[in-house]
C-alpha positions as CSV (number, residue, x, y, z in Angstrom):
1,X,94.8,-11.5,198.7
2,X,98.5,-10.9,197.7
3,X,100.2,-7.6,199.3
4,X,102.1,-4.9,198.2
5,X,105.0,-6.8,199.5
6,X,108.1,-8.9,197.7
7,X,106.4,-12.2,195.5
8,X,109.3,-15.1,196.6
9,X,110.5,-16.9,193.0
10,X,109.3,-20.3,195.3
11,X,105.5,-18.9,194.4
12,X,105.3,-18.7,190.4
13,X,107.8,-21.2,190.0
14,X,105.4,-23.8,192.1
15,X,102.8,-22.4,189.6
16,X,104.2,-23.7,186.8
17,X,106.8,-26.5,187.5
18,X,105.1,-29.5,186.1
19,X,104.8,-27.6,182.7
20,X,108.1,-26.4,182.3
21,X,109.3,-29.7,183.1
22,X,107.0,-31.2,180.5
23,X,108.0,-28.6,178.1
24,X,112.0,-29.2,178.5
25,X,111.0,-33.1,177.8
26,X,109.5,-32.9,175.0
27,X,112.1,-30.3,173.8
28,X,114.7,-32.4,174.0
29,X,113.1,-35.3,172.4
30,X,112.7,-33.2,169.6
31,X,116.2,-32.2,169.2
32,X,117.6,-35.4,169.6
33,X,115.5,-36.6,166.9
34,X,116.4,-33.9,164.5
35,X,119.9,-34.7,165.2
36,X,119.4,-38.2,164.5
37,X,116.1,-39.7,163.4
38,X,114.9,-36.8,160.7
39,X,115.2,-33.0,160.9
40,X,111.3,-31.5,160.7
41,X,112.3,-27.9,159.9
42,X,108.7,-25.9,160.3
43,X,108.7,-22.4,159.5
44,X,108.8,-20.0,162.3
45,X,105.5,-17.5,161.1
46,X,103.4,-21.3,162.0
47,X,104.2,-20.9,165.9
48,X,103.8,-17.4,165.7
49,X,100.5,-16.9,164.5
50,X,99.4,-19.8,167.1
51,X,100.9,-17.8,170.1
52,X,99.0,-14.5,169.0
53,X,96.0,-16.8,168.8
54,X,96.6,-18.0,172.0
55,X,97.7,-14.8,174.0
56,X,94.1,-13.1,172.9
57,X,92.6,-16.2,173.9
58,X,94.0,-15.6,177.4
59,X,94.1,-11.9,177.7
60,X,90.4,-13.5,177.9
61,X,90.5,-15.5,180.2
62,X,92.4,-13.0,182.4
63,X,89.6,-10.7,182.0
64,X,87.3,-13.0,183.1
65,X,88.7,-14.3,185.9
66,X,89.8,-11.1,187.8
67,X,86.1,-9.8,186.8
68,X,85.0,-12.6,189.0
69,X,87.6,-11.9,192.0
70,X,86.8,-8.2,191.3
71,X,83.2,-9.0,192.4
72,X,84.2,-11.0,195.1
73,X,85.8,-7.8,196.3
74,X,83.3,-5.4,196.1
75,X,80.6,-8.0,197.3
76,X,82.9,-7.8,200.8
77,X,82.8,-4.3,200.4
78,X,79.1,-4.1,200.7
79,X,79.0,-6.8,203.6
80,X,81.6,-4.2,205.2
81,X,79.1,-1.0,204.8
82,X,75.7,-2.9,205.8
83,X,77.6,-4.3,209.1
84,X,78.6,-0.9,209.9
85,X,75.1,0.5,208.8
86,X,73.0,-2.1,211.0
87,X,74.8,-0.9,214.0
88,X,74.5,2.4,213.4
89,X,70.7,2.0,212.8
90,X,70.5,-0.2,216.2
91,X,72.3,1.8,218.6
92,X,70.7,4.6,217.1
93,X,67.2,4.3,216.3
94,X,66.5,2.1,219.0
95,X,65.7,3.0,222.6
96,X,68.5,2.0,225.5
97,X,68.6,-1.6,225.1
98,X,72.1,-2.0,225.5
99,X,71.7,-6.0,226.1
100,X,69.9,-6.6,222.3
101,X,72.4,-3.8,221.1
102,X,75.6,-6.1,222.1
103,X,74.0,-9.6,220.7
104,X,73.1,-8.0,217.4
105,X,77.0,-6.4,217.4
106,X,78.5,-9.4,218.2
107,X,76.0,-11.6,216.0
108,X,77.1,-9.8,213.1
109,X,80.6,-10.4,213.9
110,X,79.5,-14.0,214.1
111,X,78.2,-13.9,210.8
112,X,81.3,-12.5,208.8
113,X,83.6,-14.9,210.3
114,X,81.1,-18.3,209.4
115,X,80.0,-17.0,206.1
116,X,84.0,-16.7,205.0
117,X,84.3,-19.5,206.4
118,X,81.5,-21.1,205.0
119,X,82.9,-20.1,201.4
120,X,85.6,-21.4,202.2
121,X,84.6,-24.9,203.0
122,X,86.0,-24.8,206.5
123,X,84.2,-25.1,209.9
124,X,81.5,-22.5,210.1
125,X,81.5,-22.8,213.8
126,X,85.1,-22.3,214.4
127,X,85.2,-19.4,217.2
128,X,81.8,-18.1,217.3
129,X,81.6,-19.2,220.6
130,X,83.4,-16.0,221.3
131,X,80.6,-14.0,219.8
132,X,77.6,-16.2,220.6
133,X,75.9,-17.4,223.3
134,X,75.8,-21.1,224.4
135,X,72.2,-21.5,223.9
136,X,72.4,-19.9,221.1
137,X,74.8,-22.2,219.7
138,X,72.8,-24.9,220.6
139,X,70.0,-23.3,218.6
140,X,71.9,-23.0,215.0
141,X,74.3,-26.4,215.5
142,X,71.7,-28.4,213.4
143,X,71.4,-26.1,210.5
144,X,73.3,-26.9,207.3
145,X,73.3,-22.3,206.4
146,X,74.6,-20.9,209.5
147,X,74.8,-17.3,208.1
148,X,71.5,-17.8,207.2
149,X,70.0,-18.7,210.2
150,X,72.4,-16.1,212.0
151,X,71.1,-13.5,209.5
152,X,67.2,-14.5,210.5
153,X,68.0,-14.6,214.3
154,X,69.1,-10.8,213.6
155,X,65.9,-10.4,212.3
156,X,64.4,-11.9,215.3
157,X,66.2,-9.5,217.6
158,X,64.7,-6.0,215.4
159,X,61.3,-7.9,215.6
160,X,61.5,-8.1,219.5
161,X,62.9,-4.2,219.6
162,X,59.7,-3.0,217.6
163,X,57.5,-5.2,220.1
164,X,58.9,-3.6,222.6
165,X,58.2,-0.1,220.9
166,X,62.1,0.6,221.4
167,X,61.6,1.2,217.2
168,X,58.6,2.6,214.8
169,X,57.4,1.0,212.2
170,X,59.5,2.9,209.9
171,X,62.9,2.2,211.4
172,X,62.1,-1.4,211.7
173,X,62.1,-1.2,207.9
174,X,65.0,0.6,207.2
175,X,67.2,-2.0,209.9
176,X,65.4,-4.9,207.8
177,X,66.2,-3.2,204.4
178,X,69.6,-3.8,205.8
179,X,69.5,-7.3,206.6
180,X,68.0,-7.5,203.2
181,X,70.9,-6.4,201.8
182,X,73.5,-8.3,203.8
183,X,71.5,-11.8,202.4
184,X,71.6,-10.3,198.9
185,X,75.0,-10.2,199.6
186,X,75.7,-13.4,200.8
187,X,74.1,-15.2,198.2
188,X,76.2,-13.6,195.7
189,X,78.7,-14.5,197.0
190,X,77.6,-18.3,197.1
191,X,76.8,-17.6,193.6
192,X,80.4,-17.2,192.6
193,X,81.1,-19.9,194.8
194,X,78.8,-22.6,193.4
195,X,79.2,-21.6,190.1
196,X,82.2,-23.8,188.2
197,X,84.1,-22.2,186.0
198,X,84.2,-23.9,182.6
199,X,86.7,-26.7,182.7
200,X,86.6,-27.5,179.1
201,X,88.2,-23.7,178.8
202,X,91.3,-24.3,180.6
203,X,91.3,-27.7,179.0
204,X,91.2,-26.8,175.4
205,X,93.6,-24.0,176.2
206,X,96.3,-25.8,177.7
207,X,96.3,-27.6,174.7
208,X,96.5,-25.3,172.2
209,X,99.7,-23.8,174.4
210,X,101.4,-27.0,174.1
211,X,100.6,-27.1,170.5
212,X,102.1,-24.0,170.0
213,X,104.9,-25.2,171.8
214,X,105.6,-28.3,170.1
215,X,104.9,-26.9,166.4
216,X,107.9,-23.4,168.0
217,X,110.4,-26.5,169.1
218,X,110.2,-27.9,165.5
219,X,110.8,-24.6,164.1
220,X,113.8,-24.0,166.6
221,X,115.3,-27.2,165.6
222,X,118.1,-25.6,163.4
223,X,119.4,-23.3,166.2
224,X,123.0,-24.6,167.4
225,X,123.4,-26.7,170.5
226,X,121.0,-27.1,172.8
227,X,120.0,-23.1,172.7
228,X,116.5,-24.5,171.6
229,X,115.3,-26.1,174.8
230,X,116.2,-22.8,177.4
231,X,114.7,-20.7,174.9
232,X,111.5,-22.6,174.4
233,X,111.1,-22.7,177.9
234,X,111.6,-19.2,178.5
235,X,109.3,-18.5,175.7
236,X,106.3,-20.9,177.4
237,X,107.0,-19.1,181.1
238,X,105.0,-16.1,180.6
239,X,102.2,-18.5,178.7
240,X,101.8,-20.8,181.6
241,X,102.0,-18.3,184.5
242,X,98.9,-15.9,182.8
243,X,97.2,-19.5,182.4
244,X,98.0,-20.2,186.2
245,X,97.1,-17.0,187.5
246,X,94.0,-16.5,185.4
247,X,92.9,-19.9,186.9
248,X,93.7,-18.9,190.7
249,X,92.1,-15.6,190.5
250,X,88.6,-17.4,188.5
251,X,87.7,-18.9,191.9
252,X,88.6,-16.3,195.2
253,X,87.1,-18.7,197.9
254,X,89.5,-21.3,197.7
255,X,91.8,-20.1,201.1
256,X,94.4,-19.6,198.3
257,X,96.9,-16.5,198.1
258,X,94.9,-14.8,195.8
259,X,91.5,-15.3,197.7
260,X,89.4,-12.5,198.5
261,X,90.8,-11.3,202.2
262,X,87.6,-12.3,204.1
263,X,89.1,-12.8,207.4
264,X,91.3,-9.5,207.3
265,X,87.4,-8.0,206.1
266,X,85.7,-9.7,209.4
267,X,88.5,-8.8,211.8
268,X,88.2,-5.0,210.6
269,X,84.2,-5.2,211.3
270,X,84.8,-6.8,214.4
271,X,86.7,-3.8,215.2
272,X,84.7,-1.3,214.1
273,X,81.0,-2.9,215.8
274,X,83.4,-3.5,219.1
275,X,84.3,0.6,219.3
276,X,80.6,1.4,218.1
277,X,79.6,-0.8,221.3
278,X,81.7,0.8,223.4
279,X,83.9,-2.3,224.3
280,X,87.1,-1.9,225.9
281,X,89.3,-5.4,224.6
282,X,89.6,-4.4,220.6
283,X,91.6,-6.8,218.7
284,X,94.5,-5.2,216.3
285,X,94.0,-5.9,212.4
286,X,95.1,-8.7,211.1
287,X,98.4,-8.6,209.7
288,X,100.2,-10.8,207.8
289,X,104.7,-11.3,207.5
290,X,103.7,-13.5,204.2
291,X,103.2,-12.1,200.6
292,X,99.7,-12.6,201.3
293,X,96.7,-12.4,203.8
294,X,93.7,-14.4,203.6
């Protein structure tokens, strides 16, 4: 997730290199042949109805993909309440078990680290050994979902408390309805995850920038010098960074700047569950001396 903090010019300008390198090519070409091949003098109202076309078409796009980062967001924001809640309802509702009470804690930290990093294609594994135990491990290793075997092991743990009668019936409920929710949220998220953006979109309007550009650079030809070529490329700079950022934003599980900040989101519940059990070692919150924090 990008900060509140000073964007370095390195960023957008690694955004959109290739294009504006492309577009101060064929620029050139263009002048050069209208110098001395044939002038192609098109009239300026042509381009400009293609670029209001085109901005609307990405003011569109735009929309669309920060809706989908948007509910990235709030989908951590539930994972974020229900971990809090299924604590609460644990140590709470439950009689002294304070052994169950610190493997559901640190289970659920467990399961916020692997599912981000699950999302994000990494290792799900990486450092739950510091939350789980080694038989434990040894348990889930052979599963392809490990949040969703974590998530049923959970569910395992309240079943055990209500054998035990250290829960009633109801407040085994209301802890499931919980877990409930956490896999709702999960799979939402793997929705947004699995679910591919059309690439025939971006395609189709890529082109249509270009051909804006190209049919603006033959209109530009009769400007003096070699004005034409800085000008069209300051022209297509705000076109390809909206195109650029609207495709960065459209998919925020990619460990990208723009990604949704899972791991800032697990470290805060880790936190939070660690002072709810009553733990003395509590990690700071991730911070981040980059423009960004993942």
């Amino acid at each position: 997730m990008i900060l509140n903090k000073r964007i370095p010019l390195s960023y957008p300008f690694k955004m959109v290199k290739w294009d504006i390198l492309i577009t101060s090519i064929f620029s050139t070409i263009i002048h050069f042949l209208s110098i001395y091949v044939y002038t192609l003098n098109l009239p300026i109202t042509l381009g400009a109805f293609l670029g209001t076309s085109i901005a609307l078409l990405l003011s569109f796009k735009l929309s669309q993909s920060y809706d989908r980062w948007w509910e990235s967001r709030k989908i951590w924001g539930s994972i974020v309440n229900d971990s809090r809640t299924l604590m609460i309802q644990v140590l709470n509702l439950s009689k002294e078990d304070s052994e169950i009470h610190k493997e559901v804690g640190y289970r659920q930290i467990a399961w916020c680290y692997s599912l981000g990093q699950s999302l994000r294609k990494q290792d799900p594994f990486k450092n739950l050994d510091s939350f789980l135990s080694e038989e434990e491990l040894k348990r889930i290793q052979h599963h392809k979902n490990i949040p969703l075997i974590l998530l049923n092991n959970q569910a395992e743990d309240i079943k055990k408390l209500f054998n035990k009668n250290s829960i009633n019936e109801y407040q085994q409920i209301q802890i499931d309805n919980t877990i409930v929710r956490l896999t709702a949220s999960m799979g939402m998220a793997e929705r947004i995850k699995n679910t591919v953006f059309p690439k025939s979109y971006r395609l189709t309007l890529q082109f249509f920038i270009y051909l804006f550009l190209v049919l603006l650079s033959f209109a530009l030809t009769e400007l003096p010098g070699f004005i034409e070529i800085p000008l069209l490329v300051i022209i297509a700079l705000p076109f390809f960074l909206l195109e650029k950022i609207a495709f960065n934003m459209q998919d925020p599980f990619e460990n990208k700047p723009t990604d949704t900040a899972m791991t800032a989101i697990s470290r805060t519940i880790e936190i939070n569950i660690k002072q709810l059990l009553g733990q003395d070692k509590i990690p700071d919150a991730l911070d981040s001396n980059k423009f960004y924090i993942l």
